[in-house]
N, C-alpha and C positions, 0 to 999 in steps of 0.2 A: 414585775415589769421594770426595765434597766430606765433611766430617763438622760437626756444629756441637757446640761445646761451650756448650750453654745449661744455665739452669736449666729445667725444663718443670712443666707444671700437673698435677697431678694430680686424678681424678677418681673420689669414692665410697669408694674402702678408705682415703685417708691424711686425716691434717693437712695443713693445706697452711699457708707463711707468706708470705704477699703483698705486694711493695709495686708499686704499680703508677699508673704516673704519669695523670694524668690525660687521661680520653675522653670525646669527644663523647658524650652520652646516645643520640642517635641511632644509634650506632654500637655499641649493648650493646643486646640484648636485657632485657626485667625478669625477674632473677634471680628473681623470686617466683613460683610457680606458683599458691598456694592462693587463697583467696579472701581468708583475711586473716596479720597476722603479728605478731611481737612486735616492739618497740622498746623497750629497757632495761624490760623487766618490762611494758610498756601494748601490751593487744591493742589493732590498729590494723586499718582497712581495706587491701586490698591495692591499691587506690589511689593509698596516699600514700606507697606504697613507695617508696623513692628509691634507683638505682643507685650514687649515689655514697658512702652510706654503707659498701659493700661495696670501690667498684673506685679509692676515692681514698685517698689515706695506707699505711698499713699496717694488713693483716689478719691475722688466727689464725683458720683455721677448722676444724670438724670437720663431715661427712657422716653421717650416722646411718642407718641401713634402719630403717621401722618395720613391726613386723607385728603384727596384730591391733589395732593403736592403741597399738603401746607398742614402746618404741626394743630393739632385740638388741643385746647386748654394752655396757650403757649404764658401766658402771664405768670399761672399758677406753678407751673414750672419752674418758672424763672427766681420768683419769690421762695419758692421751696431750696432753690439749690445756692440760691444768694443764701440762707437761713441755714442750711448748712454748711456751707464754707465759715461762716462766723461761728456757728456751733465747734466746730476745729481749730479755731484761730489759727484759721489762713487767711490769704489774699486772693480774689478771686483773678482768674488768670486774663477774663473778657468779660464784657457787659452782655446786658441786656441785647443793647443794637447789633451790638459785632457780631454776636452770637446768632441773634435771626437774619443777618444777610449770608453766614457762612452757610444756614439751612437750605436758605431757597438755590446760593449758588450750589451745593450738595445736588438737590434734589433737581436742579432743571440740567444738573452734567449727567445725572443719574436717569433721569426722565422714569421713575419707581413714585408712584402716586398713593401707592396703598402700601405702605410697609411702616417698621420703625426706627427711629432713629436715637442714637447714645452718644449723647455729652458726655465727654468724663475731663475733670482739672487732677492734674497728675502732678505729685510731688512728688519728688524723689533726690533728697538727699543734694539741693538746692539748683536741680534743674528740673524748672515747673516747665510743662507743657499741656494744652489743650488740645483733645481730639474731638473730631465729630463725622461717624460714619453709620453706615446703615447697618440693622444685623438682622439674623435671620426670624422670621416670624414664624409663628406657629398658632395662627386665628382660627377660633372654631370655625366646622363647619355648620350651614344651614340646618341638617338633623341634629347637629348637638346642641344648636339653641333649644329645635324643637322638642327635643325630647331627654334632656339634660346628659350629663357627663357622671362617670359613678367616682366619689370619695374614696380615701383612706383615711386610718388614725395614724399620724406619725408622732408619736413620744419625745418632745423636746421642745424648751424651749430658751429665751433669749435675757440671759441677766441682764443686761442694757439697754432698752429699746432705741435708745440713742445714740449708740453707737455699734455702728455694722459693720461686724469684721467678715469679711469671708471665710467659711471655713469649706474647703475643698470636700473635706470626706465627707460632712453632711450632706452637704451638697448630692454630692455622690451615695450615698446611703439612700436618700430619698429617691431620686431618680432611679436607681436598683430597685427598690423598691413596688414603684408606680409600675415600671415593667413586671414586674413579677406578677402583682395583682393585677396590671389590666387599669391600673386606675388612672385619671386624670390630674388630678389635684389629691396632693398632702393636706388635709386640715393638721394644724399640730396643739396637740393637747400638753399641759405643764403635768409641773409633779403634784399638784389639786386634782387633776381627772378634768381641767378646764378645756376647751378649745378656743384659743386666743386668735388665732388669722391661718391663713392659708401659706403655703411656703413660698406660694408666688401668687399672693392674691389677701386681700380682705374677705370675711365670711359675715353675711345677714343668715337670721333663722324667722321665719312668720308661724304666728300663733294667735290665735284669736283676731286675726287684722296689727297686729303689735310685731315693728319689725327689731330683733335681737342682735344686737354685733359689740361686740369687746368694746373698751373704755379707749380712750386714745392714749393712756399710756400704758397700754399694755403692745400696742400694735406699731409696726408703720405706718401711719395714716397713706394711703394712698388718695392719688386725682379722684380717682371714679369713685371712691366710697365717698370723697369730702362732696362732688358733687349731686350722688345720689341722696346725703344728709339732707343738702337743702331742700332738694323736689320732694321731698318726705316733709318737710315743715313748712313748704307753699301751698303742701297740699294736706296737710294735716293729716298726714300718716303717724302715727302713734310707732315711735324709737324708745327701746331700753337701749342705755352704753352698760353691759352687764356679760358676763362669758357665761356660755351655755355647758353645764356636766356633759361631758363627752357619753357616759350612760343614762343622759333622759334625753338623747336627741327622737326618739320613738314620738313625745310628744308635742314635736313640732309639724307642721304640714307642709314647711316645705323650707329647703335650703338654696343659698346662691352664693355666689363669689362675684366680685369686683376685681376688676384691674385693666390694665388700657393695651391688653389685646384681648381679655374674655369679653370686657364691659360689663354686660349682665349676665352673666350665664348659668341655670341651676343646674342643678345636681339630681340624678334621678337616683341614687343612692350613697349611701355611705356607709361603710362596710356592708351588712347584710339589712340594713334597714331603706325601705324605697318612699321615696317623697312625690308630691303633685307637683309635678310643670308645669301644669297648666294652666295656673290660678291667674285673671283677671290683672292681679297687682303687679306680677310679674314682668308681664306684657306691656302695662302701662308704665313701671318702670325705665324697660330698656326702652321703650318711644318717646319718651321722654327725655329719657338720658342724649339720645340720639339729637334731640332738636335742639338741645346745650349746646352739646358738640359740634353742630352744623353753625351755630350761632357763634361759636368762640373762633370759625375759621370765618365769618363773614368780619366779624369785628377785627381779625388778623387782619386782615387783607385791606382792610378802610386806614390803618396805622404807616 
């Protein structure tokens, strides 16, 4: 088996830190889904969007889910992407404030209540700019909570977990890939036979009531797995931070991913091995997770 040791993109639950050499426009889709977007504080048409703000120089970005018209977990966010601007030693480009009134102006020109939204601080070879526009989602449906999403093994992983370079062909490798097999989610295994995270997500495994997910420095920490961690230790669910052999997943009962458009979402297989959805923990999980999240936009909105 070939393995790659890249850095990979991550998508929805993390920061990401980008530098990414320059691409033909034709060759990028527009990063903008809404009709219009921010540019250092000026709402602008979606129009005059330009990919190169995003995919030229170096970026900092953050992913946001919004619901009802206002961002969940907006603190954690914030904390996260202030923590990675200093991790690069840069200068952040806006605060905290500026940041959340360009949201809500965003979202109420946009009048889009259930989508998500991307911050990114753009350096590029000393002309910094910030953007913040909506982009396309892709939220499970109702049956694939109920009855999970099928896994793959994809072969690779990330020298750095600290710093996330884009790499376009992986990127693209996996995607090829998920088509081909019909799969939903890339779990990615190293050159140990380990499974460290998801390519666009965190992964738990349960076993005896004992919930299993990689070490934090192995991973991206994402929102939804730091706040699944706790409702696991208010309610004394029993966590190993430990990677699971990609060939003894047979002895788990059941698998799930994290990130802030799956949330909780299991897996009813991975490769040819099938798991229980339907387990009790599961369910209490994501309802729980749920009532955080309704709780972090009440607490938004009282700020």
């Amino acid at each position: 088996m070939n393995y790659l040791a890249v850095n990979i993109i991550r998508n929805g639950a993390d920061w990401l830190i980008v530098r990414i050499f320059v691409l033909s426009k034709t060759a990028i889709m527009n990063e903008c889904y809404g009709k219009k977007f921010i540019l250092n504080g000026e709402l602008q048409p979606a129009e005059l969007f330009d990919n190169s703000l995003v995919y030229e120089g170096d970026s900092i970005y953050e992913v946001i889910r919004m619901v009802k018209g206002n961002p969940i977990f907006f603190p954690d966010h914030m904390e996260r992407l202030s923590a990675s601007v200093k991790l690069q030693h840069k200068n952040p480009l806006a605060d905290d404030s500026v940041l959340r009134n360009a949201i809500l102006q965003l979202t109420r020109s946009d009048k889009k209540k259930e989508t998500n939204i991307k911050i990114v601080f753009n350096y590029n070879n000393g002309s910094d700019n910030y953007l913040i526009y909506l982009i396309e989602t892709g939220y499970p449906s109702r049956e694939q909570y109920n009855k999970g999403v099928k896994g793959i093994f994809f072969f690779a992983e990330r020298k750095d977990p600290e710093s996330k370079v884009i790499n376009h062909k992986l990127r693209s490798s996996i995607y090829h890939k998920l088509i081909h097999e019909g799969g939903y989610e890339a779990l990615l295994v190293n050159e140990n036979n380990l499974i460290t995270e998801g390519s666009r997500s965190n992964i738990f495994f349960l076993k005896n009531e004992t919930l299993i997910t990689a070490p934090d420095n192995l991973i991206l920490k994402g929102i939804t797995r730091k706040h699944i961690l706790d409702i696991c230790g208010e309610n004394r669910i029993n966590v190993e931070l430990t990677c699971v052999n990609a060939g003894n997943i047979s002895e788990y009962e059941a698998v799930f991913m994290t990130g802030t458009s799956p949330m909780v979402l299991p897996f009813y297989c991975i490769n040819d091995q099938f798991f229980n959805v339907r387990l009790p923990l599961l369910e209490m999980l994501r309802k729980l997770y749920k009532l955080r999240a309704e709780e972090s936009i009440r607490l938004f909105r009282l700020e």
